[in-house]
NUDOLO-690842 format. One record per residue (C-alpha): z, y, x; residue number from 1. Coordinates in nm, 3 decimals. Each point is the difference from the previous one (the first is absolute). Example, Ala and Ser with C-alpha at 12.3 -4.5 7.8 and 13.67 -1.06 7.14 Angstrom:
2
z: 0.780	y: -0.450	x: 1.230	num: 1
z: -0.066	y: 0.344	x: 0.137	num: 2
end
This chain:
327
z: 0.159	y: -0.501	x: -1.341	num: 1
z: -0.228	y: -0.300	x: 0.030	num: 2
z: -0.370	y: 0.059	x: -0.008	num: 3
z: -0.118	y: -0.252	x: -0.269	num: 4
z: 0.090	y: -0.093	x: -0.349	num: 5
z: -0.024	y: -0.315	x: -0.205	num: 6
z: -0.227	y: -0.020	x: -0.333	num: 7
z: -0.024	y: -0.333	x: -0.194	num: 8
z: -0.162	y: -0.083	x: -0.324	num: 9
z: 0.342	y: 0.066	x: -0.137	num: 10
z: -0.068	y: 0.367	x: 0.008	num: 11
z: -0.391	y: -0.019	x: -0.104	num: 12
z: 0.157	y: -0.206	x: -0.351	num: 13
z: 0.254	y: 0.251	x: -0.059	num: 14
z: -0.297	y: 0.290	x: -0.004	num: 15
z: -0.193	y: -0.212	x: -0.238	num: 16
z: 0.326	y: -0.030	x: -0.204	num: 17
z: 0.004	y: 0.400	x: -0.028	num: 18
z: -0.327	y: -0.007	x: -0.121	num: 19
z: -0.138	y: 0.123	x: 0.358	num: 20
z: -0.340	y: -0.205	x: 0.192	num: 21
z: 0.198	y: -0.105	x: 0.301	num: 22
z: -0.343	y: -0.136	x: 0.153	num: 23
z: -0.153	y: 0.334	x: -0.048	num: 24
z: 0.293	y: 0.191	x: 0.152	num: 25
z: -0.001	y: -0.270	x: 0.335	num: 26
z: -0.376	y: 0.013	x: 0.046	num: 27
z: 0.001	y: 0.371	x: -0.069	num: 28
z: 0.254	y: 0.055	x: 0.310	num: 29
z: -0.193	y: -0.216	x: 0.198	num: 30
z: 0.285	y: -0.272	x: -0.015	num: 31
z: -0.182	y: -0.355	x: 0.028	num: 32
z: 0.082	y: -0.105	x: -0.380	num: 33
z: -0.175	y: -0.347	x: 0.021	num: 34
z: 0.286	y: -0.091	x: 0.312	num: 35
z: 0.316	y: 0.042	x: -0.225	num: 36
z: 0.169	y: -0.296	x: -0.093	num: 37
z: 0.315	y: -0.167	x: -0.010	num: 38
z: 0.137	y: 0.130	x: 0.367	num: 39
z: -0.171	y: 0.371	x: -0.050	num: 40
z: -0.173	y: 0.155	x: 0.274	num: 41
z: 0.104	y: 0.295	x: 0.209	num: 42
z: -0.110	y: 0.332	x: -0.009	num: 43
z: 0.087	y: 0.305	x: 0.224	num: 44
z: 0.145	y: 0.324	x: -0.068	num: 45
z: -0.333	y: 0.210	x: -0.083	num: 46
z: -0.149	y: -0.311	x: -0.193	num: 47
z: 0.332	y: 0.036	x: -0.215	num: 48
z: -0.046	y: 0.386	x: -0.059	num: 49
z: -0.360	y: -0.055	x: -0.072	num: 50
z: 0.143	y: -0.258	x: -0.246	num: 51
z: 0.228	y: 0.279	x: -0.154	num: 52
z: -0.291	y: 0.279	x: -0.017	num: 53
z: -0.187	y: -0.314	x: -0.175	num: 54
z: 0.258	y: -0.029	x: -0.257	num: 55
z: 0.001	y: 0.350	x: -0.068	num: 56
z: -0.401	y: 0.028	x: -0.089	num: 57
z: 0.028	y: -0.303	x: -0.273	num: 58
z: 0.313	y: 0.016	x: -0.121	num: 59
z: 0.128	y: 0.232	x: -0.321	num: 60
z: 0.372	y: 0.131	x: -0.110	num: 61
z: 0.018	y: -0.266	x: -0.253	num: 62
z: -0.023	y: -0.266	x: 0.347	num: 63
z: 0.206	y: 0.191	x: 0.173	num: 64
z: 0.300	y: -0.032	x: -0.327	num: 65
z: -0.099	y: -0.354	x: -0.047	num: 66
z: 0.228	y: -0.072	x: 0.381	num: 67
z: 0.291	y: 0.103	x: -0.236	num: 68
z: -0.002	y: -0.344	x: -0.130	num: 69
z: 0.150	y: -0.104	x: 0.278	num: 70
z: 0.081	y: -0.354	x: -0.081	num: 71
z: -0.359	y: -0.061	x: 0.097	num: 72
z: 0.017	y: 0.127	x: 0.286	num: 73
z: 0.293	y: -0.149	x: 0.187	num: 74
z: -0.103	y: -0.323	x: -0.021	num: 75
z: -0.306	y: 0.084	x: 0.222	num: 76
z: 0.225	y: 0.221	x: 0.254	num: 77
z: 0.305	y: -0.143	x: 0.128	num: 78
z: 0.160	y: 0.316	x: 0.138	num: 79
z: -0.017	y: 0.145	x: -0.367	num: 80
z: 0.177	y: -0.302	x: -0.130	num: 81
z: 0.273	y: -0.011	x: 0.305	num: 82
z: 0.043	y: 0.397	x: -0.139	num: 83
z: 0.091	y: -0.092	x: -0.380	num: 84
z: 0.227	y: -0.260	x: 0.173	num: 85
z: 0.222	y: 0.276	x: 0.130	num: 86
z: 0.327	y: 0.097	x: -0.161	num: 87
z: -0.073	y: 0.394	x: -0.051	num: 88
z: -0.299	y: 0.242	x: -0.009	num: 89
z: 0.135	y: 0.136	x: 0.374	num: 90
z: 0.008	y: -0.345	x: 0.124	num: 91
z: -0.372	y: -0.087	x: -0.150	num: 92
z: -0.117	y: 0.341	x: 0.138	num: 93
z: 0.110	y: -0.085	x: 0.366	num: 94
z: -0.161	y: -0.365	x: -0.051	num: 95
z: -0.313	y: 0.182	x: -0.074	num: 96
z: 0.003	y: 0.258	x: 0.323	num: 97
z: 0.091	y: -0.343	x: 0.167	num: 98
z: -0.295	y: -0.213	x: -0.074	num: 99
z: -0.279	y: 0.283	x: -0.165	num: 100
z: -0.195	y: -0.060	x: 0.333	num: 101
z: -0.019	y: -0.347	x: -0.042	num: 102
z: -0.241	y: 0.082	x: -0.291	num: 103
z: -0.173	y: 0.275	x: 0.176	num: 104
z: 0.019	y: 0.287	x: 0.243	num: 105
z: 0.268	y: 0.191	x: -0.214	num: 106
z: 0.306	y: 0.158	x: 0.090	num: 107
z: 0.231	y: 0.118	x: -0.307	num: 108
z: 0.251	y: 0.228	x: 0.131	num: 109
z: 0.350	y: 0.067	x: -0.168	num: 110
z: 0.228	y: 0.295	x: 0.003	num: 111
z: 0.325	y: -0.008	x: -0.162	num: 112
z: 0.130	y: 0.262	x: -0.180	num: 113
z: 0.355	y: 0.109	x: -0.179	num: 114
z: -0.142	y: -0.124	x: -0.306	num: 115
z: -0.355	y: -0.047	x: 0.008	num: 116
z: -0.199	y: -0.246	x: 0.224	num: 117
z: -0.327	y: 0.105	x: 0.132	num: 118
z: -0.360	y: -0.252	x: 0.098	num: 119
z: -0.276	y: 0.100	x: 0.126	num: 120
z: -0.307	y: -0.215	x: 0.093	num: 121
z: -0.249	y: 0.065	x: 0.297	num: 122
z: -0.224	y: -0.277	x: 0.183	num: 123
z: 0.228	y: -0.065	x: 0.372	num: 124
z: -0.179	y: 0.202	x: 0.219	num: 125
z: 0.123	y: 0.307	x: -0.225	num: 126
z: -0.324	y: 0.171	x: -0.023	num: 127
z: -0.278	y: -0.201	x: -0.149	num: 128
z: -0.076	y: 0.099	x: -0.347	num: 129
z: 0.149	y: -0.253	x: -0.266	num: 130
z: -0.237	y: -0.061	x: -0.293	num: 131
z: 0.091	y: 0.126	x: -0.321	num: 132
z: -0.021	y: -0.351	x: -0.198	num: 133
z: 0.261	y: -0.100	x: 0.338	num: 134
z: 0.237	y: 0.251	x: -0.075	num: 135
z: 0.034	y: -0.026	x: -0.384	num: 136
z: -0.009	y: -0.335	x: 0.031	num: 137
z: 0.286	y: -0.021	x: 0.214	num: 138
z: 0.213	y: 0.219	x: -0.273	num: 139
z: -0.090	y: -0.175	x: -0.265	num: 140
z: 0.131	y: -0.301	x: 0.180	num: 141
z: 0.326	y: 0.120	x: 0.115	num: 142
z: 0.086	y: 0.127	x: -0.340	num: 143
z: -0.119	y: -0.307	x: -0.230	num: 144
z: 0.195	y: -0.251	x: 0.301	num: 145
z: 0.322	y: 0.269	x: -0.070	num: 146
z: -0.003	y: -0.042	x: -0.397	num: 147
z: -0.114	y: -0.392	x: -0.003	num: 148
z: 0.284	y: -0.106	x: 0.223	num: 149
z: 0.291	y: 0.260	x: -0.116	num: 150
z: -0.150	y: -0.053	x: -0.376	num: 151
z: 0.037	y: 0.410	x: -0.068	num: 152
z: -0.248	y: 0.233	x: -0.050	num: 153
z: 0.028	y: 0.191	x: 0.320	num: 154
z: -0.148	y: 0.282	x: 0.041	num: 155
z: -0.082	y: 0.241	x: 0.340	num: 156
z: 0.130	y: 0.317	x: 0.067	num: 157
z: -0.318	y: 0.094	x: 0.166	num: 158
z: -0.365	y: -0.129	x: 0.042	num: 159
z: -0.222	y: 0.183	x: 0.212	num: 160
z: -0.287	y: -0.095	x: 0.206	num: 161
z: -0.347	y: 0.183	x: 0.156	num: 162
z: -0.209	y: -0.108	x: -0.281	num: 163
z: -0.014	y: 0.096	x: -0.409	num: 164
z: 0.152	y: -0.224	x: -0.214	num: 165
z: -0.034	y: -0.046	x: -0.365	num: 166
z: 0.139	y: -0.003	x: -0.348	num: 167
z: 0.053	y: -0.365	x: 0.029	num: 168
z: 0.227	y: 0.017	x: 0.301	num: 169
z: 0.217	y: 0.309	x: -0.140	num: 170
z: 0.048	y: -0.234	x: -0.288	num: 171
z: 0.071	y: -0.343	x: 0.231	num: 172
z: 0.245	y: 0.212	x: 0.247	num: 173
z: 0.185	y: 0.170	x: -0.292	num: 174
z: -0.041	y: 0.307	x: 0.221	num: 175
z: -0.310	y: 0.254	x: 0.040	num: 176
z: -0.151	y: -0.130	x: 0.372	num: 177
z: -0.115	y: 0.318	x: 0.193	num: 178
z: -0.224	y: 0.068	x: 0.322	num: 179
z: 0.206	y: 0.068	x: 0.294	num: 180
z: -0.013	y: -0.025	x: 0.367	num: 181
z: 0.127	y: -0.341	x: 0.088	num: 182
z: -0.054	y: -0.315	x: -0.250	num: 183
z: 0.392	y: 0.009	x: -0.106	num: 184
z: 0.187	y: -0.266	x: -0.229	num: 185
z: 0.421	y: 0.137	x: -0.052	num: 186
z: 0.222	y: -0.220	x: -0.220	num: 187
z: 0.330	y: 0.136	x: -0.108	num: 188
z: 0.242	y: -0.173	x: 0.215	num: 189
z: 0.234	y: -0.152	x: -0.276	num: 190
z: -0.282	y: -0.145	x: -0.120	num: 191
z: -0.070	y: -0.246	x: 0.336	num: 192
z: 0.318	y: -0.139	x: -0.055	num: 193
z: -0.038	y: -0.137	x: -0.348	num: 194
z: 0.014	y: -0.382	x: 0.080	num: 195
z: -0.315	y: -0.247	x: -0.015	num: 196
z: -0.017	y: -0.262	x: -0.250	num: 197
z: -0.266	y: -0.185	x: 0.256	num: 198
z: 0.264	y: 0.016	x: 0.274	num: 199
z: -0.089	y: -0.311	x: 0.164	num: 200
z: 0.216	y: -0.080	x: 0.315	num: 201
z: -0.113	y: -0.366	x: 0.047	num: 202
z: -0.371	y: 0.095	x: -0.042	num: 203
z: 0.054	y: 0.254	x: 0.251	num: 204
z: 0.184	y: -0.192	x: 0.238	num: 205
z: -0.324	y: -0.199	x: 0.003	num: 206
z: -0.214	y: 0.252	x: -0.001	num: 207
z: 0.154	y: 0.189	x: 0.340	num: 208
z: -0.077	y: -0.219	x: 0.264	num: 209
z: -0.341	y: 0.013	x: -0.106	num: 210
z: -0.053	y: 0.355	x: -0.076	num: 211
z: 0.175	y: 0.061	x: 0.337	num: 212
z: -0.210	y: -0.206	x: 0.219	num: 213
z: -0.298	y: 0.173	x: -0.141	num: 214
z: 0.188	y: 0.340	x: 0.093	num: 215
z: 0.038	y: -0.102	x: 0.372	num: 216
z: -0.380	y: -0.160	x: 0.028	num: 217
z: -0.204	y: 0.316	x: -0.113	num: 218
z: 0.269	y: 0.160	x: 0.247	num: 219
z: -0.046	y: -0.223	x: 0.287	num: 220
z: -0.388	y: 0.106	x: -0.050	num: 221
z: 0.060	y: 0.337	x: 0.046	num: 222
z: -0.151	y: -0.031	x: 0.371	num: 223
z: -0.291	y: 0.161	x: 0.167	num: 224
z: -0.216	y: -0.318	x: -0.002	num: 225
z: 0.074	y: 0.035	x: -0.382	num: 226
z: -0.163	y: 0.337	x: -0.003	num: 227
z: -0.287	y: -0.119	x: 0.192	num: 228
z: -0.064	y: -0.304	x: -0.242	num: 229
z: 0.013	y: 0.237	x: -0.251	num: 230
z: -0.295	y: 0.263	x: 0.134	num: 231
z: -0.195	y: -0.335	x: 0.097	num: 232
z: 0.029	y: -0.126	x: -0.384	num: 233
z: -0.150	y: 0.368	x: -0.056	num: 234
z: -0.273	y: -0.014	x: 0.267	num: 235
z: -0.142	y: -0.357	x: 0.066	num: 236
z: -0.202	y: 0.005	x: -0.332	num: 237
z: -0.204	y: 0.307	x: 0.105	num: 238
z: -0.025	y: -0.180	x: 0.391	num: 239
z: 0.160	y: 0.326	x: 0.151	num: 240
z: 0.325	y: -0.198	x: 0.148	num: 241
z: -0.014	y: 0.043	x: 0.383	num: 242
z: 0.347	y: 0.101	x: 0.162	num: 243
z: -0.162	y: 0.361	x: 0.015	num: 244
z: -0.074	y: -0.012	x: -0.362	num: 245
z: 0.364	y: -0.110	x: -0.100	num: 246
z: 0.186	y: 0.227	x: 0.255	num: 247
z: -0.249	y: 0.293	x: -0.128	num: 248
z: 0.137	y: -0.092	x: -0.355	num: 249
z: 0.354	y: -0.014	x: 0.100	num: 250
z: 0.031	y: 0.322	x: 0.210	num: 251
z: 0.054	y: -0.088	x: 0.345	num: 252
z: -0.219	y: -0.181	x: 0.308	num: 253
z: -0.123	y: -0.352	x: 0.075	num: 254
z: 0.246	y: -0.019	x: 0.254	num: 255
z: 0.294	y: 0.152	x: -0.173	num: 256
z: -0.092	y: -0.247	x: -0.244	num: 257
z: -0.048	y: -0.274	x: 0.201	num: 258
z: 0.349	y: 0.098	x: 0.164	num: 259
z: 0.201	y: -0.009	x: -0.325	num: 260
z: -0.110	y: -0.360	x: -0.076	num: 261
z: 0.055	y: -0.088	x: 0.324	num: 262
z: 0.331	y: 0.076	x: -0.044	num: 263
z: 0.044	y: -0.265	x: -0.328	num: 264
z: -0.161	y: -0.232	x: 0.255	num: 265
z: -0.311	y: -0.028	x: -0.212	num: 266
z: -0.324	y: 0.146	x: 0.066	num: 267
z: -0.325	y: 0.162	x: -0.182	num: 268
z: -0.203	y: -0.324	x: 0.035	num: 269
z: 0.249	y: -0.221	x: -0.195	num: 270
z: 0.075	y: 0.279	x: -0.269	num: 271
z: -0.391	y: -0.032	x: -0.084	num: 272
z: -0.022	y: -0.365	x: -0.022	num: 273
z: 0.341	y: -0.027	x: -0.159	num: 274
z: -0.140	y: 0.264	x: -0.258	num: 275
z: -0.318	y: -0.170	x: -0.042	num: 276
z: 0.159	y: -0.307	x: -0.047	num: 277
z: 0.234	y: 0.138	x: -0.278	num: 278
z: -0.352	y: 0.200	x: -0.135	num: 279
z: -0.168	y: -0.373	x: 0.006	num: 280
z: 0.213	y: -0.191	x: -0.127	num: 281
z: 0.006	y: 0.228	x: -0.330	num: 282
z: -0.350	y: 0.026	x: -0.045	num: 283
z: -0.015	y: -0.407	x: 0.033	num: 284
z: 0.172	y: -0.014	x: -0.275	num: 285
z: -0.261	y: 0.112	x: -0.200	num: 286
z: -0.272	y: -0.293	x: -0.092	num: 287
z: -0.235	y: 0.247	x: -0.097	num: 288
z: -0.033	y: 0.113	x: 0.372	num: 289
z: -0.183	y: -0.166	x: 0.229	num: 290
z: 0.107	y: -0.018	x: 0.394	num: 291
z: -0.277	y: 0.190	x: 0.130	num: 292
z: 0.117	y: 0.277	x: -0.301	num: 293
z: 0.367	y: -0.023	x: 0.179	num: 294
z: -0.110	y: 0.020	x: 0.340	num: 295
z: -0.207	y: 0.302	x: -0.023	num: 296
z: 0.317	y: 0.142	x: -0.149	num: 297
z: 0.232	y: -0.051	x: 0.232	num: 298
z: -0.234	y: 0.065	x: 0.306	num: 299
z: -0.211	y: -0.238	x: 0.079	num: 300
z: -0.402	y: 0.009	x: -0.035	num: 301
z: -0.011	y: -0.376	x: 0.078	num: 302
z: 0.218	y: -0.258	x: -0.196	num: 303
z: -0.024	y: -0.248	x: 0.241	num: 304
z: 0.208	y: 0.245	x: 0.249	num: 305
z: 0.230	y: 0.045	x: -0.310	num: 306
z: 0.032	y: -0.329	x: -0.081	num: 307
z: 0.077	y: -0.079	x: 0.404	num: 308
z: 0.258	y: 0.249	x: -0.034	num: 309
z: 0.175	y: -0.054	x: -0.312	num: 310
z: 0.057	y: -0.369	x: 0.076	num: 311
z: 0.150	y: 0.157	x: 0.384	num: 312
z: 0.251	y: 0.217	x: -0.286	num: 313
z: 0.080	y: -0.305	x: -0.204	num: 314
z: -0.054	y: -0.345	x: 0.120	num: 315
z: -0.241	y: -0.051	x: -0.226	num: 316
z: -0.392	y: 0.097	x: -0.108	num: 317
z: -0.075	y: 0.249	x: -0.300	num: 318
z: -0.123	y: -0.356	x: -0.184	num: 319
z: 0.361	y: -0.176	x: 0.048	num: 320
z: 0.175	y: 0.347	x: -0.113	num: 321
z: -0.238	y: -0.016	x: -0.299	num: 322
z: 0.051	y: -0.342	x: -0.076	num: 323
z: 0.337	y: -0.025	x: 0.034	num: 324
z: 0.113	y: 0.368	x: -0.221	num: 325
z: -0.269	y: -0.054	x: -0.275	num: 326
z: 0.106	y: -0.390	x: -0.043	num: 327
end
């Protein structure tokens, strides 16, 4: 699983749309708001959770049932649209285990039953807790994407999850939601075969390639220089980001980690400047900041030495990057 995840403005209008401050939420998980635009920025794993547990302190049931209108929502989240393009509810449910992770760090896992199928939803490392406004969410959205596109009023067999519920959702499922030990979603299996009226197999021959090539990049980052940009995004702000600070973080030695990148032919030199480069060039962004502002927070106590060493990373000086993105 790739270490980083794409949010746009695309995703901060669709909150507003719900009725939810999608500026609050960003600047409350420490995401920098002000540097979302038309391309999005990228955020790591933890940033996303801290996103999630965000989410959860702001947001209400009535949010939370508002994702059932799911027509809304699709046309800010292209795997959600290339899932109501699918032929069946067991084709759209294997789209979604497919490309969840290209909206977060989510794995939805599948078992198939004699008649029943059977979801369940846990962030991809298996063990970090998922956020109760995450998880209902995430129901709420498989079964209003299963009734828009098969136009029926499905209904689960069984909705169960770590957290309480409410009236509301025992009357949106059709069926009395319960506490239980795993956050579980089972369909009855006749049910995933009623045919979509959104089938779309054009749309989703266009849609593929794309989807697919985002697949195989967050995969091709799955490398231990990944990791280590990762901990760096964590610790440059707080200027604790020597290779004994990062290797601390990560578990194992300097030299065991200067021996796995190494190996990727890359070393713990160019992982910082490539990170504060990335770290730079998304704070630049921002017109509000000024460069000495963005040097101190990606390292450097003197923006002179910054500005030396972002133009030795680009080609060009913080001015010319300024100029030329803000034109």
């Amino acid at each position: 699983m790739g270490s980083f995840f794409l949010v746009d403005q695309s995703y901060k209008n669709f909150l507003d749309s719900i009725g939810v401050n999608g500026e609050r939420i960003f600047k409350k998980a420490g995401i920098p708001y002000e540097n979302i635009d038309d391309e999005g920025i990228s955020i790591n794993k933890e940033q996303y959770v801290s996103f999630m547990n965000s989410m959860e302190t702001v947001t209400t049931n009535e949010h939370i049932l508002k994702l059932s209108n799911v027509e809304e929502l699709v046309l800010f989240v292209p795997p959600l649209f290339a899932a109501m393009c699918a032929r069946n509810g067991m084709k759209c449910i294997e789209r979604l285990a497919t490309y969840k992770q290209l909206m977060g760090p989510f794995a939805l896992t599948i078992v198939k039953h004699s008649r029943t199928l059977e979801l369940a939803f846990v962030f991809d490392d298996y063990h970090t807790p998922i956020p109760r406004f995450t998880v209902l969410s995430e129901q709420v959205l498989i079964v209003a994407i299963l009734r828009k596109a098969t136009g029926m009023n499905i209904v689960p067999k069984k909705v169960s999850s770590l957290y309480e519920y409410g009236d509301e959702f025992e009357q949106y499922f059709g069926v009395k939601p319960h506490i239980g030990e795993k956050n579980e979603l089972s369909f009855d299996l006749a049910d995933m075969q009623e045919p979509f009226l959104t089938a779309n197999n054009t749309m989703w021959q266009y849609l593929e390639p794309e989807l697919k090539k985002r697949i195989d990049e967050l995969e091709s980052d799955d490398s231990y220089a990944a990791k280590v940009r990762n901990k760096l995004i964590e610790l440059i702000p707080g200027g604790a980001y020597t290779v004994d600070d990062v290797a601390t973080d990560l578990g194992v030695s300097p030299r065991t980690l200067q021996r796995r990148l190494a190996v990727e032919k890359t070393t713990f030199i160019k992982q910082l400047n490539h990170t504060r480069e990335l770290v730079a060039r998304n704070y630049l962004k921002n017109e509000s900041m000024s460069t000495d502002e963005v040097a101190f927070l990606v390292g450097y106590s003197d923006a002179n030495v910054f500005n030396r060493a972002f133009r030795s990373w680009t080609g060009q000086t913080v001015s010319q990057f300024k100029k030329k993105y803000n034109k």
